[in-house]
C-alpha positions as CSV (number, residue, x, y, z in Angstrom):
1,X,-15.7,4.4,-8.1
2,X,-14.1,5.3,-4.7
3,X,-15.9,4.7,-1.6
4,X,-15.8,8.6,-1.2
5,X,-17.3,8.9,-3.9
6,X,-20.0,6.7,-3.7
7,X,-20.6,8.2,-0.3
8,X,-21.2,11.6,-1.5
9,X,-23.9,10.1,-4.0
10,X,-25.6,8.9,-1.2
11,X,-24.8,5.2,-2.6
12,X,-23.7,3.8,1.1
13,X,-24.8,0.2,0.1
14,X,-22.5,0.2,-3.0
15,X,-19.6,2.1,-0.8
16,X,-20.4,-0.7,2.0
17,X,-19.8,-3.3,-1.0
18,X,-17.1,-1.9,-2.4
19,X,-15.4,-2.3,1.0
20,X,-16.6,-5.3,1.3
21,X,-14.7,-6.3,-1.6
22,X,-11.6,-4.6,-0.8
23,X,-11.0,-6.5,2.5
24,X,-7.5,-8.3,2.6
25,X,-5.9,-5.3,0.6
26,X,-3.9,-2.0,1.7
27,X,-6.6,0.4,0.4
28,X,-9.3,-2.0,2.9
29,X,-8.0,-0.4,6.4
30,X,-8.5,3.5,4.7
31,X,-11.7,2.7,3.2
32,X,-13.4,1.0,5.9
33,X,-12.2,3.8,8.0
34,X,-13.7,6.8,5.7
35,X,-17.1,4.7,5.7
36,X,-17.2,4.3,9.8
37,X,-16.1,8.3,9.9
38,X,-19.7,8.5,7.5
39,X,-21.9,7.0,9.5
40,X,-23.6,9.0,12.3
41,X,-23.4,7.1,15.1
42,X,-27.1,6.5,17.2
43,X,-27.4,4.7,20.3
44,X,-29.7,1.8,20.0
45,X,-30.4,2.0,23.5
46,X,-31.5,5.5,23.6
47,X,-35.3,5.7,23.4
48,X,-36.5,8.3,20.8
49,X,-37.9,11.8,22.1
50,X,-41.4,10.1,21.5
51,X,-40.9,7.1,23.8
52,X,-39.8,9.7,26.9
């Protein structure tokens, strides 16, 4: 399966494996970029709407 794929599923551990696994190849760059683009970035540092 294609990391896209596996993200749409909602299977980010597998896609996170799968690049894992691809690392040293020419699809590795493109997939690890696809998964970074996937992942909402939150600032650990910002306190939640509770803590304010």
């Amino acid at each position: 399966e294609s990391v896209r794929t596996l993200l749409v599923a909602g299977k980010r551990t597998e896609a996170t494996e799968l690049v894992r696994q691809l690392r040293g190849t020419a699809a590795a760059e493109p997939a690890e970029q696809l998964l970074e683009s996937s992942n909402p970035a939150v600032p650990e540092s910002e306190p939640d709407a509770e803590d304010r």
